[in-house]
CHARMM internal coordinates of N, CA and C (Angstrom, degrees):
IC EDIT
DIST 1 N 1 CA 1.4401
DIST 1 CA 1 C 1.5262
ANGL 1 N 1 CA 1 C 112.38
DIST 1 C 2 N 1.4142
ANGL 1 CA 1 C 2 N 114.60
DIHE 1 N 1 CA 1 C 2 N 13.54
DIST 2 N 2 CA 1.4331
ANGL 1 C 2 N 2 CA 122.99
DIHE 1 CA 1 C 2 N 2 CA -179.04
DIST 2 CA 2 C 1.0055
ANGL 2 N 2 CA 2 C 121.46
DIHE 1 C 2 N 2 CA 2 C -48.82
DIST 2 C 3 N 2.1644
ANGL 2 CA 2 C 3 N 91.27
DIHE 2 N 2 CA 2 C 3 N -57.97
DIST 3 N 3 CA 1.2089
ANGL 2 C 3 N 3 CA 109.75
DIHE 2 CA 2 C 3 N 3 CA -164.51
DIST 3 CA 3 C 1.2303
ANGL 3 N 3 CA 3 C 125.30
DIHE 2 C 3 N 3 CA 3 C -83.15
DIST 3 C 4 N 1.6527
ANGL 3 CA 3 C 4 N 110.27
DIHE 3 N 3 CA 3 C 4 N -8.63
DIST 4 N 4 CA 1.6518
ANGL 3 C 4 N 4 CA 137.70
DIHE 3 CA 3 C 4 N 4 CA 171.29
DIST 4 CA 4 C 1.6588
ANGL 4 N 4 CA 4 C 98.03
DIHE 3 C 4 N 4 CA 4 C -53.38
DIST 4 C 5 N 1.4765
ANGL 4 CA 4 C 5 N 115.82
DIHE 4 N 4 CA 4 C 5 N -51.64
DIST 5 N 5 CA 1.3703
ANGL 4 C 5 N 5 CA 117.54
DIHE 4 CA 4 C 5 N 5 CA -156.37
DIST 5 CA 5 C 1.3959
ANGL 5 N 5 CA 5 C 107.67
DIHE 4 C 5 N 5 CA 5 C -81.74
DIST 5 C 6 N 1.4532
ANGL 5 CA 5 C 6 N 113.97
DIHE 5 N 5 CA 5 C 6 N -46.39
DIST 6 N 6 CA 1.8596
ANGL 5 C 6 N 6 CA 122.02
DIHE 5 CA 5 C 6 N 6 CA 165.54
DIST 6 CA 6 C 1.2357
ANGL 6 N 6 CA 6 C 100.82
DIHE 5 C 6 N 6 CA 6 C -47.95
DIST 6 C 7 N 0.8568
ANGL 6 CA 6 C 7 N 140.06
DIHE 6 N 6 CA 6 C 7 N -84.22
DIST 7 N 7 CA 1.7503
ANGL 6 C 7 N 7 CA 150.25
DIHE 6 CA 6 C 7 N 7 CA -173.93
DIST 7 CA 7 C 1.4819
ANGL 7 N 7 CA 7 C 113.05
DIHE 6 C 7 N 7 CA 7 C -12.14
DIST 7 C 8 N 1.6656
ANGL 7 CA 7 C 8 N 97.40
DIHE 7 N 7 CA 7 C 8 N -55.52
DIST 8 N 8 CA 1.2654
ANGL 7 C 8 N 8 CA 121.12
DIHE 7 CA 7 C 8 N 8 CA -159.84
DIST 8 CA 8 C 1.8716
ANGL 8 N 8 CA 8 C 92.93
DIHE 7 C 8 N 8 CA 8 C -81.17
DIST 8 C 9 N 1.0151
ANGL 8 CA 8 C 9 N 112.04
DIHE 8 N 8 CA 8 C 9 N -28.92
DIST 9 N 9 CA 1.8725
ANGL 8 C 9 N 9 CA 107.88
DIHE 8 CA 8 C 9 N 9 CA -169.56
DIST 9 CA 9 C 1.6485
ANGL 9 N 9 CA 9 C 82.97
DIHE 8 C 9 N 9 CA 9 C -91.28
DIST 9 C 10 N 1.0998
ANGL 9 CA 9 C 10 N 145.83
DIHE 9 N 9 CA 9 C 10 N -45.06
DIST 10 N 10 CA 1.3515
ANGL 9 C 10 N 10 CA 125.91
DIHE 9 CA 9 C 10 N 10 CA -143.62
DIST 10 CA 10 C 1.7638
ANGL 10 N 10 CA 10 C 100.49
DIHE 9 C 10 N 10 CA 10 C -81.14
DIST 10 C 11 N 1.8183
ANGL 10 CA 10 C 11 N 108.72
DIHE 10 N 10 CA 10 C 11 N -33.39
DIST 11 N 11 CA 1.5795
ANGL 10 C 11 N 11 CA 117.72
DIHE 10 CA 10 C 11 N 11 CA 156.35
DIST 11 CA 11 C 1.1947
ANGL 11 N 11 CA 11 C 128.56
DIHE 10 C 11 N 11 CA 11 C -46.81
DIST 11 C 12 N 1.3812
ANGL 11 CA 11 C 12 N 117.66
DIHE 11 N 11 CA 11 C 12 N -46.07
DIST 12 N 12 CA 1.8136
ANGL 11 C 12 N 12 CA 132.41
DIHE 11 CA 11 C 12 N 12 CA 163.30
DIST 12 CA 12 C 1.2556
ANGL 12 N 12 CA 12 C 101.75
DIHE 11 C 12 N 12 CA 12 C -43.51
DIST 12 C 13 N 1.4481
ANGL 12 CA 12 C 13 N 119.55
DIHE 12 N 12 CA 12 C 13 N -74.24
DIST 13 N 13 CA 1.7749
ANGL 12 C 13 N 13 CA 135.46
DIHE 12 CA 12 C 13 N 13 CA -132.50
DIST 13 CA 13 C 2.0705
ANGL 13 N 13 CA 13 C 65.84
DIHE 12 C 13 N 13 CA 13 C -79.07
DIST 13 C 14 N 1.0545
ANGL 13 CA 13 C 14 N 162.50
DIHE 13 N 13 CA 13 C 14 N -134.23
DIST 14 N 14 CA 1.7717
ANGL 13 C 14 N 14 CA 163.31
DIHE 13 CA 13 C 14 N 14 CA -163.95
DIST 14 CA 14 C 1.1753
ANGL 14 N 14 CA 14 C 98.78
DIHE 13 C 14 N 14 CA 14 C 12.80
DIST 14 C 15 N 1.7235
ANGL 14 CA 14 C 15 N 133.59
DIHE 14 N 14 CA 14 C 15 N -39.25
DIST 15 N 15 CA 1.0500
ANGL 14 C 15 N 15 CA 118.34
DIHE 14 CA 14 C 15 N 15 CA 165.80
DIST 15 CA 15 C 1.2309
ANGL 15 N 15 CA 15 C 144.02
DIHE 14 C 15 N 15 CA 15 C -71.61
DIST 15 C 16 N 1.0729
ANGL 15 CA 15 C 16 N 107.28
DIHE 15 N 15 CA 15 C 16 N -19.19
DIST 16 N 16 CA 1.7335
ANGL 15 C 16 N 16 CA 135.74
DIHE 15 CA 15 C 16 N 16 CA -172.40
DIST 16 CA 16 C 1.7516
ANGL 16 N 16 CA 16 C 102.58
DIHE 15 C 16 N 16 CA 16 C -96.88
DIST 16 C 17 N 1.6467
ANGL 16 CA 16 C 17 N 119.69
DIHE 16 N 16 CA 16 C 17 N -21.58
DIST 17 N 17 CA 1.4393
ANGL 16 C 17 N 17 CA 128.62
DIHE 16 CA 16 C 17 N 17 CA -176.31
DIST 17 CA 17 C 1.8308
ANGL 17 N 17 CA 17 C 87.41
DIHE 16 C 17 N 17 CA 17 C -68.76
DIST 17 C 18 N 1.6195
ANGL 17 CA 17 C 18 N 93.81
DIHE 17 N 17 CA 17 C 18 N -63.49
DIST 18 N 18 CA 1.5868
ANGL 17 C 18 N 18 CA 107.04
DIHE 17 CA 17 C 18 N 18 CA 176.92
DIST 18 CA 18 C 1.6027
ANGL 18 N 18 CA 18 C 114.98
DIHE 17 C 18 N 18 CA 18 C -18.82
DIST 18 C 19 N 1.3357
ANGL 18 CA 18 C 19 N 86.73
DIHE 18 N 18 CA 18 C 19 N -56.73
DIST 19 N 19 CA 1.7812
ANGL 18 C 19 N 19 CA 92.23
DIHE 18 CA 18 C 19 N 19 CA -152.35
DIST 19 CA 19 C 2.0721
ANGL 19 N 19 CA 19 C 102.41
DIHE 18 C 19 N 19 CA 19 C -80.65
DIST 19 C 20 N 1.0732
ANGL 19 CA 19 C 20 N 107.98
DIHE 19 N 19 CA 19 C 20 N -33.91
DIST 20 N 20 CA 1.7937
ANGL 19 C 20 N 20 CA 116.63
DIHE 19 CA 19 C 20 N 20 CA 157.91
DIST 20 CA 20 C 0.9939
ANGL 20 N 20 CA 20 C 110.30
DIHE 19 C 20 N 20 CA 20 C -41.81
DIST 20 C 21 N 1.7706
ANGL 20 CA 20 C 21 N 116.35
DIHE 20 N 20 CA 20 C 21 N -55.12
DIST 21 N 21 CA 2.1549
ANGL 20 C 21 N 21 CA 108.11
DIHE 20 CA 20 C 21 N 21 CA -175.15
DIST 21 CA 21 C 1.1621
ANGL 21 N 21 CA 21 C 106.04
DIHE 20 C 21 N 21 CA 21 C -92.28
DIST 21 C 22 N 1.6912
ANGL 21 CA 21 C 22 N 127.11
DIHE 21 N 21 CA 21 C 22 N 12.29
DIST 22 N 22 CA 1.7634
ANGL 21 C 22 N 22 CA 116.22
DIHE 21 CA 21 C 22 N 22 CA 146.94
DIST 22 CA 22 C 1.5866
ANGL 22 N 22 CA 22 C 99.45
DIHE 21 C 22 N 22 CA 22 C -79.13
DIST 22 C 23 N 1.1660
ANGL 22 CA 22 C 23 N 118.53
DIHE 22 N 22 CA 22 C 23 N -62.61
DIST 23 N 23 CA 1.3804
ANGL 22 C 23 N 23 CA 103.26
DIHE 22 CA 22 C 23 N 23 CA -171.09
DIST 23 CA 23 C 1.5470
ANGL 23 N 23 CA 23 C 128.03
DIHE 22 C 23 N 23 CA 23 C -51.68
DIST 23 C 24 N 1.3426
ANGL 23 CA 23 C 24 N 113.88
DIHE 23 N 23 CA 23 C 24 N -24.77
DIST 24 N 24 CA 1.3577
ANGL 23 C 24 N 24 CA 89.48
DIHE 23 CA 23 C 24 N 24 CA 169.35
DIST 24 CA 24 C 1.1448
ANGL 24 N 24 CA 24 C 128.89
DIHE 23 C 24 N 24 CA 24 C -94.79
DIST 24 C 25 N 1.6606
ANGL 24 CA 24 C 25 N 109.22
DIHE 24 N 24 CA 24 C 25 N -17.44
DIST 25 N 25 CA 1.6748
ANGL 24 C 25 N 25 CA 128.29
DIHE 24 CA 24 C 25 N 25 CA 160.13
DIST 25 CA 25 C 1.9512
ANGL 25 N 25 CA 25 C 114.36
DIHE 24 C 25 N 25 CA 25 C -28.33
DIST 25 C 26 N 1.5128
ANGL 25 CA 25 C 26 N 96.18
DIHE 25 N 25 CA 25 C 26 N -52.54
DIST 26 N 26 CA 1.7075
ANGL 25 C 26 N 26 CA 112.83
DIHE 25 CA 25 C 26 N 26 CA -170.58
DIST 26 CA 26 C 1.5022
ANGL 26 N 26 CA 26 C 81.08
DIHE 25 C 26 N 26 CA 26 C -69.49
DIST 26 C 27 N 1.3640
ANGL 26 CA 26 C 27 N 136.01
DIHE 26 N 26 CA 26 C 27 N -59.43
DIST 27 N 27 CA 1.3786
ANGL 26 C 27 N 27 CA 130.61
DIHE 26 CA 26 C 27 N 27 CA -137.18
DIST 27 CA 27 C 1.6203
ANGL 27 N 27 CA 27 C 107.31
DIHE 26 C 27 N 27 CA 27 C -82.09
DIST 27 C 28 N 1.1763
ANGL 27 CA 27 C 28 N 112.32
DIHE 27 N 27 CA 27 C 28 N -24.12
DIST 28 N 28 CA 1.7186
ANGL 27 C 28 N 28 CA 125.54
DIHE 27 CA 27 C 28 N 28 CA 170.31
DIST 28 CA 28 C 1.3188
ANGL 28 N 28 CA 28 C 98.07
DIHE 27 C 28 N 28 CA 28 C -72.79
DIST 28 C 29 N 1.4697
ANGL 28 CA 28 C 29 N 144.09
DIHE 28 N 28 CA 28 C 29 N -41.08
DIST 29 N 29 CA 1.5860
ANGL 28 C 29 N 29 CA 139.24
DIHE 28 CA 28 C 29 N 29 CA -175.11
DIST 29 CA 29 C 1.2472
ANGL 29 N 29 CA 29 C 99.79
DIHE 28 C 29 N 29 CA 29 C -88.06
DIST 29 C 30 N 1.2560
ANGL 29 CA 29 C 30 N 126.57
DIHE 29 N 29 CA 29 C 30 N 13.18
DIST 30 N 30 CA 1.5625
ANGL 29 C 30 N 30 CA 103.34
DIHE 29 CA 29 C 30 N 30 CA -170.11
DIST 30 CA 30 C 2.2207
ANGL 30 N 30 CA 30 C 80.71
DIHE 29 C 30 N 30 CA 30 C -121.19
DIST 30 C 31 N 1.0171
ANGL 30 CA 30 C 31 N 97.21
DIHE 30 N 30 CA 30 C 31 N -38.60
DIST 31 N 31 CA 1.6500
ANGL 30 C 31 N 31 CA 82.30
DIHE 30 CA 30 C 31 N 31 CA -169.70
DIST 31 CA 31 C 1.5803
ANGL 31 N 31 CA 31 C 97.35
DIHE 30 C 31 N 31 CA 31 C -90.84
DIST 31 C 32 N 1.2169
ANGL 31 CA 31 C 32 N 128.82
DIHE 31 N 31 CA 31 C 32 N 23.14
DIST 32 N 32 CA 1.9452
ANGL 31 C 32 N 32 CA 127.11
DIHE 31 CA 31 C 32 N 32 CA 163.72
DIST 32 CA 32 C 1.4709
ANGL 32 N 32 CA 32 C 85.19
DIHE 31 C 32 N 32 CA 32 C -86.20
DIST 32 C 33 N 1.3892
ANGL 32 CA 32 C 33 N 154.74
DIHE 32 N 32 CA 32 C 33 N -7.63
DIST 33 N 33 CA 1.0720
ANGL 32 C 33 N 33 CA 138.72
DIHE 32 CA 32 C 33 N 33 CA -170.46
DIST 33 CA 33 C 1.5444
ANGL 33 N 33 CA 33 C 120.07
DIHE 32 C 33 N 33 CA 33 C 52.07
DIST 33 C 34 N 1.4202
ANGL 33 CA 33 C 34 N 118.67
DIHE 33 N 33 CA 33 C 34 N 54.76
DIST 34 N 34 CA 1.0991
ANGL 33 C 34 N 34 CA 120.34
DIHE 33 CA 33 C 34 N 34 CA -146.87
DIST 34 CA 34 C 2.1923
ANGL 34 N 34 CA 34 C 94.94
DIHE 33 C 34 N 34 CA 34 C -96.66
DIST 34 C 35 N 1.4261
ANGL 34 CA 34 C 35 N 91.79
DIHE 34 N 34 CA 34 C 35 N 156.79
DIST 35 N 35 CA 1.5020
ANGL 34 C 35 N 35 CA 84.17
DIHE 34 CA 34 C 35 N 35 CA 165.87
DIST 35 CA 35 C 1.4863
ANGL 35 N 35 CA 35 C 130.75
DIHE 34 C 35 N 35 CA 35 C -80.21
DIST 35 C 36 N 1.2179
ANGL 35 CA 35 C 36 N 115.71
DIHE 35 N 35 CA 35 C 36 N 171.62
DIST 36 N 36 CA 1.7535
ANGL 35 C 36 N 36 CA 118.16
DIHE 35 CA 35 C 36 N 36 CA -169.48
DIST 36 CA 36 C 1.8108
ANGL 36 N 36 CA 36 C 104.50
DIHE 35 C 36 N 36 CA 36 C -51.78
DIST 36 C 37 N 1.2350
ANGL 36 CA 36 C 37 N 118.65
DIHE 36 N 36 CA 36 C 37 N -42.87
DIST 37 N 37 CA 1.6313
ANGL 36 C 37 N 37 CA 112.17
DIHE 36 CA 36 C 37 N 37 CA -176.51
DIST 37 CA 37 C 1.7350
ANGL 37 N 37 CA 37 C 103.65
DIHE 36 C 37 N 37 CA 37 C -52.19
DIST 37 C 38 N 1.6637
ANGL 37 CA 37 C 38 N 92.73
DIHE 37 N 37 CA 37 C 38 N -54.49
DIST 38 N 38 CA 1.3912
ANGL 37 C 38 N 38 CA 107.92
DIHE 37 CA 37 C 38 N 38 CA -145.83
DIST 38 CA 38 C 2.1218
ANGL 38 N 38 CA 38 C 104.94
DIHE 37 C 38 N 38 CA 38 C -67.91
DIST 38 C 39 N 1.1913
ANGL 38 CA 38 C 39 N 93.09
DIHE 38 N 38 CA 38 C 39 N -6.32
DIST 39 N 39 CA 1.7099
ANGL 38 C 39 N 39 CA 107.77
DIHE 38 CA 38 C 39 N 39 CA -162.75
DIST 39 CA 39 C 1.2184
ANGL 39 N 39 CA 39 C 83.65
DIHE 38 C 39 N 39 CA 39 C -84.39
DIST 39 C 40 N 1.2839
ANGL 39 CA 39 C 40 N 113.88
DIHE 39 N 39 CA 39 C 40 N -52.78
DIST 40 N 40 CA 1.8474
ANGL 39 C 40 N 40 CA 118.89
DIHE 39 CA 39 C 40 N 40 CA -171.63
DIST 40 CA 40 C 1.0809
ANGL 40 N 40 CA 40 C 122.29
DIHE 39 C 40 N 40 CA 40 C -47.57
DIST 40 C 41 N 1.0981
ANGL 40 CA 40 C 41 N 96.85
DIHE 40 N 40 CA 40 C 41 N -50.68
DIST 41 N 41 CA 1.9472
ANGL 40 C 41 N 41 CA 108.20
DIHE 40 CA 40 C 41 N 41 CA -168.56
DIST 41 CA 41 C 1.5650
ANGL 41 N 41 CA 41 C 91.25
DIHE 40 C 41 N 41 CA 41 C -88.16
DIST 41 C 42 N 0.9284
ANGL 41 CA 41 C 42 N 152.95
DIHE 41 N 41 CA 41 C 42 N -14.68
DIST 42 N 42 CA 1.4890
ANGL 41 C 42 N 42 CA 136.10
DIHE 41 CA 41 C 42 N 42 CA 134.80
DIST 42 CA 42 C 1.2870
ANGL 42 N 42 CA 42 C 147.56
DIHE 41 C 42 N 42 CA 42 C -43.25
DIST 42 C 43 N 1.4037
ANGL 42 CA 42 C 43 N 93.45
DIHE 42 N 42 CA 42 C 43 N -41.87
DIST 43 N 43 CA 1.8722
ANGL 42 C 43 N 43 CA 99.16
DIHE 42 CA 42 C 43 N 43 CA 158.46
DIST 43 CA 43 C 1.2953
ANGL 43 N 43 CA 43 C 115.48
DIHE 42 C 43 N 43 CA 43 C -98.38
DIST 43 C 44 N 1.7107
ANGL 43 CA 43 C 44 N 117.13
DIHE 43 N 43 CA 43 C 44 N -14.82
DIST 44 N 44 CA 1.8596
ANGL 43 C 44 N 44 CA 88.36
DIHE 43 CA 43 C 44 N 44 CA 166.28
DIST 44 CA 44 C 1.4832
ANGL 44 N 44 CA 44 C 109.42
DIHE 43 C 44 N 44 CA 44 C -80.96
DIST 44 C 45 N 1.8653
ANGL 44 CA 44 C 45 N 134.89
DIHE 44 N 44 CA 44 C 45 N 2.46
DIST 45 N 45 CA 0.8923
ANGL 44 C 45 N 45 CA 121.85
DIHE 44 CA 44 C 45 N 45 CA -175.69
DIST 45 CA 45 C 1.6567
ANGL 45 N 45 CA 45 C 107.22
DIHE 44 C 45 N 45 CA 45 C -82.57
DIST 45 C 46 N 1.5268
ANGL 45 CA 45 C 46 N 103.11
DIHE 45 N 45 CA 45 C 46 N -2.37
DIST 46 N 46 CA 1.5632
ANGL 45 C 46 N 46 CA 109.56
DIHE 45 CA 45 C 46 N 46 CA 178.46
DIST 46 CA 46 C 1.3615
ANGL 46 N 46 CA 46 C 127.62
DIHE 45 C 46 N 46 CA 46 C -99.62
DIST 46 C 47 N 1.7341
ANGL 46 CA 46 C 47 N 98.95
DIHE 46 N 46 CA 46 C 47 N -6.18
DIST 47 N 47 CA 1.4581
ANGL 46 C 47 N 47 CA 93.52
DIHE 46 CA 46 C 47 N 47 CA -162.83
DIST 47 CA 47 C 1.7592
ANGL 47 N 47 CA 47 C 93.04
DIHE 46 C 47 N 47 CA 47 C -86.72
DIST 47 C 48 N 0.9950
ANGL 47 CA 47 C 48 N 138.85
DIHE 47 N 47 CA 47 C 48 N -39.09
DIST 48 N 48 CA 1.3157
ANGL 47 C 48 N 48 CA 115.07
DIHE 47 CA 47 C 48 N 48 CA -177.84
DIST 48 CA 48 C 1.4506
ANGL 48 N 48 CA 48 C 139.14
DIHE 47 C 48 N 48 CA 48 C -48.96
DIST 48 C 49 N 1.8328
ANGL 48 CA 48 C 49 N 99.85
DIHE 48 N 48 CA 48 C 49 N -33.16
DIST 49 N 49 CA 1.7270
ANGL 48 C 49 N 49 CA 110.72
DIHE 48 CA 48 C 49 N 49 CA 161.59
DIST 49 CA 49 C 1.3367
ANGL 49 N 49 CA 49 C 112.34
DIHE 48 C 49 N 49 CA 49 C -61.22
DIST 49 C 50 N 1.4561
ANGL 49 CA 49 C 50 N 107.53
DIHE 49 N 49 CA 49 C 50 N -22.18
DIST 50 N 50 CA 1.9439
ANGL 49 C 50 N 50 CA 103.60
DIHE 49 CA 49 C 50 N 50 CA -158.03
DIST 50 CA 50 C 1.7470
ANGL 50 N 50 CA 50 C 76.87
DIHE 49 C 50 N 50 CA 50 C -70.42
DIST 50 C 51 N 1.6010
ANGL 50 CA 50 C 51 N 104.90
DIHE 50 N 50 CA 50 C 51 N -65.35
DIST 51 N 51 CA 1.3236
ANGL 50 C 51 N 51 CA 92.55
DIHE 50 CA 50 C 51 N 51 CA -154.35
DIST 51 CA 51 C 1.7501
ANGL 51 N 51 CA 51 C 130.83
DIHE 50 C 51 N 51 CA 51 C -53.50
DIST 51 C 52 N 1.1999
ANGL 51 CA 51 C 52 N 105.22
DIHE 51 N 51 CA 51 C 52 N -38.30
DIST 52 N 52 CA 1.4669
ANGL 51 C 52 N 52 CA 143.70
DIHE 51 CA 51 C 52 N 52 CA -172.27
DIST 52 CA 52 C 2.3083
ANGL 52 N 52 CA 52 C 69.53
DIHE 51 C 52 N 52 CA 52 C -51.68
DIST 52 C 53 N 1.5178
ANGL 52 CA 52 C 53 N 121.98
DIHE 52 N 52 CA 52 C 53 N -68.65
DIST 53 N 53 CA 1.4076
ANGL 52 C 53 N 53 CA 104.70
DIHE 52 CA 52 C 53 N 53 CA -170.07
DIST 53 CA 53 C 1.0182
ANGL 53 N 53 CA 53 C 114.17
DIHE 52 C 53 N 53 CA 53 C -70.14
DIST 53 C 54 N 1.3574
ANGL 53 CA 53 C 54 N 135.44
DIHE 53 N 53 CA 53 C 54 N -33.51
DIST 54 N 54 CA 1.6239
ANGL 53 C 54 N 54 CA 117.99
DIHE 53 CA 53 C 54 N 54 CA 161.17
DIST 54 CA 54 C 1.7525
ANGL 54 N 54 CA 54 C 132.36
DIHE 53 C 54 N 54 CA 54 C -26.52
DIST 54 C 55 N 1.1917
ANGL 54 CA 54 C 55 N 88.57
DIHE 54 N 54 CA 54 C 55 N -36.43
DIST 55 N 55 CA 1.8702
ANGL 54 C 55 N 55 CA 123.96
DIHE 54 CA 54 C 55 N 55 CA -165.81
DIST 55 CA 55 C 1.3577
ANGL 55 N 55 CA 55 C 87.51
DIHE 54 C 55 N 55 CA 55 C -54.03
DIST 55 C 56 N 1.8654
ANGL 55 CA 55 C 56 N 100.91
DIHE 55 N 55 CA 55 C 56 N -79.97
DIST 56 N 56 CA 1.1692
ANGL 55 C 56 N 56 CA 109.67
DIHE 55 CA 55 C 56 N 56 CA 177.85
DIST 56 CA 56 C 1.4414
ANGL 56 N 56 CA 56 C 130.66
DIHE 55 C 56 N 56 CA 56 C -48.61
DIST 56 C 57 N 1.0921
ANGL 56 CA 56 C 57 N 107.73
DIHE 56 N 56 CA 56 C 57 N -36.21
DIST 57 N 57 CA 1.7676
ANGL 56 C 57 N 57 CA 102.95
DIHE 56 CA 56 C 57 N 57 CA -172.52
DIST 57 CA 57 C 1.4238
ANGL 57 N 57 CA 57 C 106.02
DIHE 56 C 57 N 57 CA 57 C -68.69
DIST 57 C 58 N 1.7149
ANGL 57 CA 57 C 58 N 122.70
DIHE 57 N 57 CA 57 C 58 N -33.65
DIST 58 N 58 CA 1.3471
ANGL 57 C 58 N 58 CA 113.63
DIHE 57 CA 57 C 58 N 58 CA -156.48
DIST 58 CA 58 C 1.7627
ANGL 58 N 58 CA 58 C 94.69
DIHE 57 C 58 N 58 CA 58 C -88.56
DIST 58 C 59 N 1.3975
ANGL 58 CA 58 C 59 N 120.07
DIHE 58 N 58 CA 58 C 59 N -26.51
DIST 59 N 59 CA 1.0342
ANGL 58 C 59 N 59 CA 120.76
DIHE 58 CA 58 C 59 N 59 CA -160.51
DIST 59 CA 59 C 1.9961
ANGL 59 N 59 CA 59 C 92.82
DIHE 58 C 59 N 59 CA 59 C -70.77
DIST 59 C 60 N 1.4739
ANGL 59 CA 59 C 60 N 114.25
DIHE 59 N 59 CA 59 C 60 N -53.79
DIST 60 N 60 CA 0.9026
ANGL 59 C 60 N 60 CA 98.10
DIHE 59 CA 59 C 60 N 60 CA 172.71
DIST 60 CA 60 C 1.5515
ANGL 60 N 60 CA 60 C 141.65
DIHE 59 C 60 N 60 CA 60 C -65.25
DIST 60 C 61 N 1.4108
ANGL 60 CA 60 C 61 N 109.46
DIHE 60 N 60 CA 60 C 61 N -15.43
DIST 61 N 61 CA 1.6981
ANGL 60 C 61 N 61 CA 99.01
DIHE 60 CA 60 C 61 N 61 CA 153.34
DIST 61 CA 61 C 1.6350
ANGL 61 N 61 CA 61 C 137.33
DIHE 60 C 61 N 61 CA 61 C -86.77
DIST 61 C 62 N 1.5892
ANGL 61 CA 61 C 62 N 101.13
DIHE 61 N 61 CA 61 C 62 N 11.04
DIST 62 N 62 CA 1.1203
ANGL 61 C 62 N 62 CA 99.29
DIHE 61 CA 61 C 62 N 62 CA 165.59
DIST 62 CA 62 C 1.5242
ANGL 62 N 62 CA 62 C 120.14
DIHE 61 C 62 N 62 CA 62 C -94.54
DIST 62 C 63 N 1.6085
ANGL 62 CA 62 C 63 N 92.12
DIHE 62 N 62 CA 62 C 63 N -19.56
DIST 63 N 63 CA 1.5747
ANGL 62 C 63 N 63 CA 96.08
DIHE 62 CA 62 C 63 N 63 CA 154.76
DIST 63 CA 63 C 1.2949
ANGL 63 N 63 CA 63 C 141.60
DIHE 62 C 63 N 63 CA 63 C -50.25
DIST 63 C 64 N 1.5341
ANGL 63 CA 63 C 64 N 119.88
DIHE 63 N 63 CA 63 C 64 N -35.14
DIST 64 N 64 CA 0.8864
ANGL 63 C 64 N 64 CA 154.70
DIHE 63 CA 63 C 64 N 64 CA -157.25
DIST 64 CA 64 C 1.7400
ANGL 64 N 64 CA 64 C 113.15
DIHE 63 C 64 N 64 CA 64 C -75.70
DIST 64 C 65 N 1.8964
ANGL 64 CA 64 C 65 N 78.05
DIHE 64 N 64 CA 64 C 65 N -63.74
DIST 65 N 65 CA 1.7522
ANGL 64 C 65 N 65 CA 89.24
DIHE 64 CA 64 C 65 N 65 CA 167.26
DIST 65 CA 65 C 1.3053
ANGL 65 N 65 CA 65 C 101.29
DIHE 64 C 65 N 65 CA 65 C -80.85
DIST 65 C 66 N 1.0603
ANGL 65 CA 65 C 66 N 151.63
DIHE 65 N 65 CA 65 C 66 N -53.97
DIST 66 N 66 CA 1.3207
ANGL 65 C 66 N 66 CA 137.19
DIHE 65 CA 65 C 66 N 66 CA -173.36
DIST 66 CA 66 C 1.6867
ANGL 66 N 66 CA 66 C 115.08
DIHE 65 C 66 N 66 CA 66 C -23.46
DIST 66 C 67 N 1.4251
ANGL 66 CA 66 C 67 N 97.18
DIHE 66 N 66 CA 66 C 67 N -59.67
DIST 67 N 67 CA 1.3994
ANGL 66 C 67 N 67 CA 112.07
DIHE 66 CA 66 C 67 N 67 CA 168.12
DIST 67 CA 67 C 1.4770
ANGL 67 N 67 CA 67 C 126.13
DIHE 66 C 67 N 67 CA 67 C -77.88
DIST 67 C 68 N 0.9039
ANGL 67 CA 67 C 68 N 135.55
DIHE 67 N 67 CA 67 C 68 N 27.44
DIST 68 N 68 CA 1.4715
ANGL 67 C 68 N 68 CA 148.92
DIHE 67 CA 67 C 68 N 68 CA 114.72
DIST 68 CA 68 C 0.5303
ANGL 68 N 68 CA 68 C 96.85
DIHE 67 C 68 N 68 CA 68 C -88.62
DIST 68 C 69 N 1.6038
ANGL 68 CA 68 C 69 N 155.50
DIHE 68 N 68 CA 68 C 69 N -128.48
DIST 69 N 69 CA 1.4115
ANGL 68 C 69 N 69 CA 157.22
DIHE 68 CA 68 C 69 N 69 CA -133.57
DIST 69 CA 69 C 1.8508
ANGL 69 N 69 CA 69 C 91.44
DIHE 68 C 69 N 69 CA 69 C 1.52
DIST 69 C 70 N 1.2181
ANGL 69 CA 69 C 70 N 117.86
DIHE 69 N 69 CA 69 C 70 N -82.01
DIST 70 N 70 CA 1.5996
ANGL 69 C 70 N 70 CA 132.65
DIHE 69 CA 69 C 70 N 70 CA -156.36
DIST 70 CA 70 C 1.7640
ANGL 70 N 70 CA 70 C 109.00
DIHE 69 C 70 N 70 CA 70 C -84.28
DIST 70 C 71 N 1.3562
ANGL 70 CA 70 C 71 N 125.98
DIHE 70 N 70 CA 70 C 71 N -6.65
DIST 71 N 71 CA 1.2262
ANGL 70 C 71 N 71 CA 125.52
DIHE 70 CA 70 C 71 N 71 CA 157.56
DIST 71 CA 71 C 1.1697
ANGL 71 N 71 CA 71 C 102.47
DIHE 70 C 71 N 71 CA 71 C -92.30
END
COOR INIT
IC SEED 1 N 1 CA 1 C
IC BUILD
């Protein structure tokens, strides 16, 4: 169940990379001073990575415990 638990953190820690290059993605469109269209279509061009890293991060800590749980 070692490799359950490595697996599962090295999936997390990709998720959490994810969720760092949304935040600075939003934070680079937010100080271009961009207008109301242009702000928009910037963060919905983010929300699919955000989520897509959520995915990953949660999936990998359920890995995690999974693997404790059974080691």
């Amino acid at each position: 169940m070692q490799a359950l638990i490595w697996i599962g953190a090295l999936i997390s820690l990709i998720g959490m990379i994810g969720i760092i290059y949304c935040i600075f993605k939003v934070s680079r469109a937010k100080k271009a001073n961009l207008d109301d269209e242009a702000m928009r279509a910037a963060v919905q061009a983010v929300v699919p990575v955000n989520l897509a890293a959520l995915f990953l991060s949660v999936i990998g800590l359920m890995m995690v415990v999974i693997g404790i749980m059974l080691g």
